[in-house]
C-alpha positions as CSV (number, residue, x, y, z in Angstrom):
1,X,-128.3,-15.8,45.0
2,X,-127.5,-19.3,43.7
3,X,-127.6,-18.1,40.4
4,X,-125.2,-15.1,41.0
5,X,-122.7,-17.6,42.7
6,X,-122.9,-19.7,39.8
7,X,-121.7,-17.1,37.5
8,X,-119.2,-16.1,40.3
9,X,-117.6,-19.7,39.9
10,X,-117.8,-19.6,36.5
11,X,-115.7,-16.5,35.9
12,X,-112.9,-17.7,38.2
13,X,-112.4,-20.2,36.8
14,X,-112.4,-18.7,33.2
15,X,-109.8,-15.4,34.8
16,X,-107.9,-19.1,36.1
17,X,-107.5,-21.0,33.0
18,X,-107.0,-17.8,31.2
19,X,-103.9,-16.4,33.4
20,X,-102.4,-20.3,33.2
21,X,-102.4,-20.0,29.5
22,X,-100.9,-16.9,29.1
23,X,-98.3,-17.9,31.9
24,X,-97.1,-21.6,29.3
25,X,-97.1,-19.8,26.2
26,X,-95.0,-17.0,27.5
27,X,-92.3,-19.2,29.4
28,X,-89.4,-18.1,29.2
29,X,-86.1,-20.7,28.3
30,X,-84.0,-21.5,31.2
31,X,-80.6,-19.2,31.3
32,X,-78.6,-22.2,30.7
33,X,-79.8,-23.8,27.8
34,X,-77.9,-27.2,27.9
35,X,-80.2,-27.8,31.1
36,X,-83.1,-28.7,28.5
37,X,-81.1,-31.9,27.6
38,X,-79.4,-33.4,30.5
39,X,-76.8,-35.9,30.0
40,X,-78.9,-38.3,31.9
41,X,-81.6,-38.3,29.1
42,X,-79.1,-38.8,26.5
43,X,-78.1,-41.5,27.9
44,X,-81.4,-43.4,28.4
45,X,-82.4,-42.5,25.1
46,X,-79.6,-43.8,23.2
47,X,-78.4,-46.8,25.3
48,X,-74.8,-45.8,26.4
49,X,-73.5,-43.6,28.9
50,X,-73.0,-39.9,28.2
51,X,-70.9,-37.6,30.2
52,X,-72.1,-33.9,31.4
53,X,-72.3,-31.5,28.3
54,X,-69.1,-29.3,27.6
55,X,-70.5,-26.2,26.9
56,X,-69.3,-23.4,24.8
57,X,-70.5,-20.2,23.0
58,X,-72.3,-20.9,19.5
59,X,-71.3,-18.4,16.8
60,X,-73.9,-16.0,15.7
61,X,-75.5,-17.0,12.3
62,X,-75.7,-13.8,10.9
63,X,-74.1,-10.2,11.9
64,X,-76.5,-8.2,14.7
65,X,-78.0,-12.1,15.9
66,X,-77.2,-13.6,19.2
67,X,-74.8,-16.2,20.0
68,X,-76.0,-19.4,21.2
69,X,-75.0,-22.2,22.8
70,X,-73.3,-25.4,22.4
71,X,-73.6,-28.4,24.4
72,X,-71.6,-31.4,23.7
73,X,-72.1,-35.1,25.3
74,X,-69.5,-37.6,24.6
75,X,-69.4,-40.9,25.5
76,X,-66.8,-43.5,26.4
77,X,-67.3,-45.4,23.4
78,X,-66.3,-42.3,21.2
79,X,-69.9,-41.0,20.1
80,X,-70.5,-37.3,20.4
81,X,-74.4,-35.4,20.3
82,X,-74.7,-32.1,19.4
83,X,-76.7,-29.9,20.8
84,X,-76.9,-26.6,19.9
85,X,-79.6,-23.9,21.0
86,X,-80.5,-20.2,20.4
87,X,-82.8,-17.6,21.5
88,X,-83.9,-15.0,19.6
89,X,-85.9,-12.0,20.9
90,X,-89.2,-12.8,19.4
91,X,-90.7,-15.7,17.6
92,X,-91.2,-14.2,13.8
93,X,-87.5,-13.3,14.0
94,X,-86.9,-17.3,15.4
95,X,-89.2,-18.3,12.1
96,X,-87.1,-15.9,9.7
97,X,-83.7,-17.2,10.6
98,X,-85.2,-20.7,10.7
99,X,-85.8,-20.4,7.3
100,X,-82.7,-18.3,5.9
101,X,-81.1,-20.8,7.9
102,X,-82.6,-24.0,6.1
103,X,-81.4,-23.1,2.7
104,X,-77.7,-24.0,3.8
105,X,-78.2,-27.3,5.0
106,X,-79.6,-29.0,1.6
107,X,-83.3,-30.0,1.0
108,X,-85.0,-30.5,4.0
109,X,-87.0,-33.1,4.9
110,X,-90.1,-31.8,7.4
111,X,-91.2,-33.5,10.6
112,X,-94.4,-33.2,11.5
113,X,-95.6,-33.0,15.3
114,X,-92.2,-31.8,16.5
115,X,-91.8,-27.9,18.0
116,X,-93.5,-25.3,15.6
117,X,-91.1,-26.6,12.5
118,X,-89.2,-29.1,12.2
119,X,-86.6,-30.8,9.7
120,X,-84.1,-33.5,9.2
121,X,-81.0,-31.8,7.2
122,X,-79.0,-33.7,4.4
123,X,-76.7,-34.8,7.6
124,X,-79.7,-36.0,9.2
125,X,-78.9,-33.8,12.2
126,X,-82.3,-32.6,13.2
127,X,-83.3,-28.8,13.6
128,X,-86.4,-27.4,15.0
129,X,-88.0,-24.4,15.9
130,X,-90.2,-23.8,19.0
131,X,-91.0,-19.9,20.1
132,X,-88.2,-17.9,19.8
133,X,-86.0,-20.8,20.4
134,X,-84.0,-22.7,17.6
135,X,-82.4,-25.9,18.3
136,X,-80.2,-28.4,16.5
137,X,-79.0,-32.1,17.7
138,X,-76.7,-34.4,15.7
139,X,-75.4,-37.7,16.4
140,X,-72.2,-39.0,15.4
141,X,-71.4,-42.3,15.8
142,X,-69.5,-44.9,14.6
143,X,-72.3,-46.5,12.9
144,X,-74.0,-45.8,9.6
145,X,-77.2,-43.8,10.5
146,X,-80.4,-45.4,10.6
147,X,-84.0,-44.9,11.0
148,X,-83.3,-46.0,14.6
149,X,-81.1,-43.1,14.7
150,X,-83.3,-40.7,13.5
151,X,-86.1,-41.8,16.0
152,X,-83.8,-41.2,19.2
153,X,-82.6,-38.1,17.7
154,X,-86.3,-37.2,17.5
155,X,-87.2,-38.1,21.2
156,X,-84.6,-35.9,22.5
157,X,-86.0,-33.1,20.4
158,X,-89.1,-33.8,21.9
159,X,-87.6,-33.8,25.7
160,X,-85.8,-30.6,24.7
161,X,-89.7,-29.4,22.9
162,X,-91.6,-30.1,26.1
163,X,-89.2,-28.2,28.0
164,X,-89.6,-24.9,26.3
């Protein structure tokens, strides 16, 4: 009887951990996709004070694609992010426009660790691939870019990563 309660216990918690996997890697984005970067976190992660995104339709890369969306945080000292999001309707067809998309932004230089691609653009706008959502963030400022730069623009991909 122990023994047969044992195995019970066992294979709950196996169908458990099985159903909770499925569940994450099948999460669906949120409907409004400039909620994965709020204008709080932009903020803290760059220092200054950003307002609420304006948000707008993103043009569609390629005829019979979707549109996307555009959400842009400016603050009061006059710098502007960039973040712009899509979802496509499966992840291969994320990974093929990921990479038709790549070849107009110069050579890319991969990030490791960061969605399930990632690259810094000849810009050094950051673009990154998770599921079947592509995203793209770019900082203008009135400053030269930096390495500094580039790490903030990475931790708010990695908010926006963690979300999806």
């Amino acid at each position: 009887m122990v023994h047969l309660r044992k195995l019970l216990f066992v294979a709950a918690v196996v169908a458990v951990t099985s159903c909770a996997a499925v569940s994450a890697a099948t999460r669906e984005p949120p409907a409004n996709l400039c909620s994965l970067l709020s204008a709080a976190d932009v903020s803290k992660t760059l220092g200054q004070t950003y307002d609420a995104p304006q948000e707008s339709v993103a043009p569609r890369p390629f005829p019979n694609t979707n549109t996307g969306t555009d959400c842009n945080y400016l603050s009061k000292s006059g710098n502007k992010l960039w973040f712009r999001a899509y979802v496509d309707s499966s992840p291969s067809e994320a990974a093929d426009l990921f990479a038709k998309l790549s070849k107009f932004y110069g050579t890319p230089k991969p990030v490791k660790g960061l969605g399930d691609e990632a690259y810094f653009d000849q810009e050094d706008a950051l673009h990154v691939r998770k599921g079947k959502v592509r995203f793209y963030i770019n900082l203008s400022t009135m400053q030269t870019f930096n390495p500094a730069k580039q790490k903030q623009i990475r931790a708010l991909a990695n908010l926006v990563a963690g979300r999806l």
